[in-house]
N, C-alpha and C positions, 0 to 999 in steps of 0.2 A: 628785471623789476627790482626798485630799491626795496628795502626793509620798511622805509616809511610808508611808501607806496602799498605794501600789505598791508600793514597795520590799518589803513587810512578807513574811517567806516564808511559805508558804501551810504547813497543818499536815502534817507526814509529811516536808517536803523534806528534812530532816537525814536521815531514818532511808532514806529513799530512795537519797542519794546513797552513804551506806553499803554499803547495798546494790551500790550499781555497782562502790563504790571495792574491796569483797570479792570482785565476778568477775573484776575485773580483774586483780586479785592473782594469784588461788588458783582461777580458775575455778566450777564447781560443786559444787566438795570442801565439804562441811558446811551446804551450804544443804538446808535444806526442802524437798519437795515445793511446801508452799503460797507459799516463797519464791522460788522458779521462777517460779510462776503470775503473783506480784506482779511481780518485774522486767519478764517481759515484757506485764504489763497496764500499766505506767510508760511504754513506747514510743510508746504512744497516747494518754495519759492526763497533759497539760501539767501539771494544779497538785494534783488531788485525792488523796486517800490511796487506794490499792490495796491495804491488807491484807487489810481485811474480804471485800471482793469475792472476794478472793483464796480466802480461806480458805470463802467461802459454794461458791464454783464446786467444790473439793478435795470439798466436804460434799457435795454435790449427785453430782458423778460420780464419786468415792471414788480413783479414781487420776491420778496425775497423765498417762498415756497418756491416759484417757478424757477429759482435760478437752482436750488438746489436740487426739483425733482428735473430741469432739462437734460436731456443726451450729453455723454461726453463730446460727442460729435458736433453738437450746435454749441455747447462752452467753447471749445475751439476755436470757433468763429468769431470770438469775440478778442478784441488787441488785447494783449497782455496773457492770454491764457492757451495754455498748451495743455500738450499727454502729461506732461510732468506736476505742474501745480495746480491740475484741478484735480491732483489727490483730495485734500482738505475736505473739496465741496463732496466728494462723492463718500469718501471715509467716513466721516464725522455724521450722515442719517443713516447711513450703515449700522454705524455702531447703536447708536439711540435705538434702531427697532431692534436690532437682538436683546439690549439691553433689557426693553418695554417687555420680550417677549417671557425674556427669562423672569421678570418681575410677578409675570401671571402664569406663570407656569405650575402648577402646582397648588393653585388657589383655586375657591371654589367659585368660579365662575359665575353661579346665580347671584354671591352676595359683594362681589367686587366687581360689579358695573364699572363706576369712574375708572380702574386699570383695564376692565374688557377695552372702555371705549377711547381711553387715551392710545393704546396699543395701537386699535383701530383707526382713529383719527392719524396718528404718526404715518402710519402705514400707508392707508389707501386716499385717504378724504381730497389729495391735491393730487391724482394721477389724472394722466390727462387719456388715459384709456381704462375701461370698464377693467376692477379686477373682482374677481370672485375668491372669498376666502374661506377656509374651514378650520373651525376652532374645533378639536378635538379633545371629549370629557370621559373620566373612568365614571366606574359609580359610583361613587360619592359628587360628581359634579365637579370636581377639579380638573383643571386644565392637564392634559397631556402633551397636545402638542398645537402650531395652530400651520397655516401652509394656505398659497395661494394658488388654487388650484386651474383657475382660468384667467387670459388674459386677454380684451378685447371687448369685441358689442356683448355685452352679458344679453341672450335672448335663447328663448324657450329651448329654441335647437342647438345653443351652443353649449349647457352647461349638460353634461352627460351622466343621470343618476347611476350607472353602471362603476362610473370610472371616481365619482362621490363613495360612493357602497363600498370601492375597494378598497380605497384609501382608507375609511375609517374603518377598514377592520384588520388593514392592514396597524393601523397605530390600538390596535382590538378596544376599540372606544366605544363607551355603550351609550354616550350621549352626543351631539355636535349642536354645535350653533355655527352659522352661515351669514355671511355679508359681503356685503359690495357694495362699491362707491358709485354715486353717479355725476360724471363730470361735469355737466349742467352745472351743479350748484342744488338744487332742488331734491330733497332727498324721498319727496313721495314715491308711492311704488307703481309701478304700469300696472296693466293687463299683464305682460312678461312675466315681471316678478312674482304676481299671485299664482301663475299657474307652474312657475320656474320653484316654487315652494312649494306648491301642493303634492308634482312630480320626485320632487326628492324626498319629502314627509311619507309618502306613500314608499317608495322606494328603500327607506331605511327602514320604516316600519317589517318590514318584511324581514330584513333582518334582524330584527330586533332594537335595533336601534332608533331612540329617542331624540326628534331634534325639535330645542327647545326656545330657539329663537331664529329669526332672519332679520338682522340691521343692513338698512340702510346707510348708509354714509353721505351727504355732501355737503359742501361750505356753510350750508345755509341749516345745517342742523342733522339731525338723526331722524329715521322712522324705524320704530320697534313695530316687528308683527307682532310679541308677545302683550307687548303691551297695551295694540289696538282691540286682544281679543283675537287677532285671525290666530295663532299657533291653535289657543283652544281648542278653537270652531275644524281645524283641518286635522289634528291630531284627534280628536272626538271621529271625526269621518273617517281617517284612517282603522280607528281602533274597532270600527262597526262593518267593517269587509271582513 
């Protein structure tokens, strides 16, 4: 291969770097969905163009959440996209929830809502399977840790107060708050959820332990039991056995 022939920039690189030199500017103001995809298919992807791929993955799972929360396994499927450059897509929400998580860590949880629920939104609100999480508080109400404890149909029999109870005292937290997403979109709560709260309020209670919220999560909004009144109403019941 001549000298020139290295040198020679490979097709896409101008539009590519444009691409970098416009986030670095102005952030994510006016880009694309499918121009998202592309940067961070670029991360992995040393010489080749990335738009097409870019815009085949956008075609394939219609939003830009679903291209990010899919399987490496189903990105694959898509032309343009291998093990190698759907680093980007998977690295870059990785980093964002440690980021979110580390943000609240430390804070008191009752009076920094918007970080509780951005955390949360980041995290679960576009899985496309039930996850069940626990936000773990000292006394004073600040965060210690937070972990997702269950993965799948969140229902009565599936979430385990035993294996709740351990966990929080294994992070020896004397407070929790409790969520999960519902992939519907619809973030009311069932039948499940109320008795899937009252089982674990009761169950920390015994230990000692105070829990002072369960969020809901989905596209279409939040439902706080604190805020509807149910914590009260089940922690009041708790507190009279």
């Amino acid at each position: 291969m001549t000298e020139d022939r290295k040198k020679r920039p490979h097709k896409g690189e101008g539009h590519r770097q444009r691409l970098r030199d416009r986030f670095l500017k102005s952030g994510l103001d006016g880009f694309a969905d499918y121009e998202v995809i592309e940067l961070l298919l670029t991360l992995g992807t040393p010489r080749k163009d990335c738009k097409e791929a870019a815009k085949a993955a956008l075609s394939r799972f219609k939003t830009l959440q679903d291209v990010l929360g899919a399987a490496p396994a189903d990105l694959c499927q898509v032309p343009g996209i291998g093990p190698i450059n759907l680093l980007g897509l998977k690295l870059v929400p990785a980093v964002s929830r440690r980021y979110l998580q580390q943000r609240l860590e430390g804070k008191e949880a009752l009076t920094n809502s918007r970080e509780l629920f951005d955390y949360l939104n980041h995290t679960i609100r576009d899985k496309k399977r039930e996850c069940f999480v626990a936000i773990y508080l000292d006394a004073k109400n600040r965060v210690i840790a937070a972990e997702t404890l269950f993965t799948g149909t969140i229902t009565a029999s599936a979430v385990y107060p035993r294996e709740v109870v351990t966990a929080a005292l294994a992070h020896t937290a004397a407070a929790v708050i409790f969520a999960h997403n519902h992939p519907s979109g619809d973030p009311a709560p069932s039948p499940d959820d109320m008795a899937i709260t009252r089982r674990l309020a009761q169950a920390c209670g015994l230990m000692g332990i105070t829990v002072h919220e369960h969020l809901i999560i989905g596209t279409e909004g939040y439902f706080s039991f604190a805020d509807h009144g149910h914590m009260a109403t089940i922690n009041a019941a708790v507190g009279s056995r």
